[in-house]
N, C-alpha and C positions, 0 to 999 in steps of 0.2 A: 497363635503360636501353640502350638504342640508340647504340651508338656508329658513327663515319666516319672512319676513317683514309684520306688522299689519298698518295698518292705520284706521283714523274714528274716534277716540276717539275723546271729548269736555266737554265743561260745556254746561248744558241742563236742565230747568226747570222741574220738576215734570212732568208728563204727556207726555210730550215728546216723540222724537225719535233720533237713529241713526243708522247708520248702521256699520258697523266694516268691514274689508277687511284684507286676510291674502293672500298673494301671495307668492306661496312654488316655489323655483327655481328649480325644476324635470320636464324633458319631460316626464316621466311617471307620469304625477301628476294623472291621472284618476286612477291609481290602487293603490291610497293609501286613507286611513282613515283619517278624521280632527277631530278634536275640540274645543272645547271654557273653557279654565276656569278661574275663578276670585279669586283677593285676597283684600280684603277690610282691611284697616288699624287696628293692631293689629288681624287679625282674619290669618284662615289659608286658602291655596288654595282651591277652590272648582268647583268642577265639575259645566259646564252651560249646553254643547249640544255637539253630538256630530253627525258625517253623516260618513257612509259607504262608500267602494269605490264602482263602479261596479252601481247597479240601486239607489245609494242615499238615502240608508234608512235612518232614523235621529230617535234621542233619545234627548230629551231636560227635563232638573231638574225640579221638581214640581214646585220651587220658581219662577222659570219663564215659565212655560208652558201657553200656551195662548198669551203669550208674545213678546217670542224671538222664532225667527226663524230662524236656521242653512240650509246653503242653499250652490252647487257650481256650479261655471265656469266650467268646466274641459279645453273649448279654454282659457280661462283666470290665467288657475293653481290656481286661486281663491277661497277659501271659504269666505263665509260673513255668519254673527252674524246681521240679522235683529232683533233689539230691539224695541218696541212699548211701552208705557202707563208706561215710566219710572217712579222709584218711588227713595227716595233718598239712599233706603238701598241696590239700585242697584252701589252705588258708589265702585268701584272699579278699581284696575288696571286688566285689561282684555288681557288674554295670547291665543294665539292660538298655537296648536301642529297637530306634523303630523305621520304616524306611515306606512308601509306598509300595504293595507289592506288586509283582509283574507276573499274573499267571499262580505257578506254583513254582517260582524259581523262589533260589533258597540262596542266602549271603552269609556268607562268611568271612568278611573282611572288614575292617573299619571304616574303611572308606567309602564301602554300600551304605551303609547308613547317615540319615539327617539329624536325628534327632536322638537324644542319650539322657540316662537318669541321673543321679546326684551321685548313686553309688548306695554299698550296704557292706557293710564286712562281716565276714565272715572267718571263725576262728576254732581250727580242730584241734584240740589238744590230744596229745598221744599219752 
């Protein structure tokens, strides 16, 4: 079984940064797909970024593009969710997921994915 343990979350002032960290337990982690999505209180999950397996293409939501940056390890089985110029309606509990990938196709939906982390939250005070 495929595990995702996230790490990174905080409380962090406006403007801010942090960086997130998902580490998938597969020695094949280079041939699978990640991603990032969020669910802020009362609201529903929402797609952030996602990256490819194979050359790392990446696709990130308009709400954060310019912003956050989806990025991986492959020595490290790592993806990380680089966050920049936090704003407070970035608060959220922040999930990463992992999926085998296909090529350098990129998912964005919840239902592309197998497999998901515990969660981390994350908290921007203005």
């Amino acid at each position: 079984q495929v595990q995702l343990v996230e790490s990174g979350g905080g409380l962090v002032p406006a403007g801010g940064s942090l960086r997130l960290s998902c580490a998938v337990s597969d020695r094949t982690f280079s041939s699978w797909a990640g991603g990032w999505f969020r669910q802020a209180p009362g609201k529903e999950r929402e797609f952030v970024a996602t990256i490819s397996s194979s050359s790392g293409r990446t696709h990130t939501a308009n709400s954060v593009k310019g912003r956050f940056t989806i990025s991986r390890d492959n020595a490290k089985n790592t993806v990380y969710l680089q966050m920049n110029s936090l704003k407070p309606e970035d608060t959220a509990d922040y999930y990463c997921a992992a999926r085998r990938g296909f090529f350098e196709s990129l998912f964005d939906t919840e239902k592309d994915y197998n497999y998901w982390g515990q969660g981390t939250q994350v908290t921007v005070s203005s």
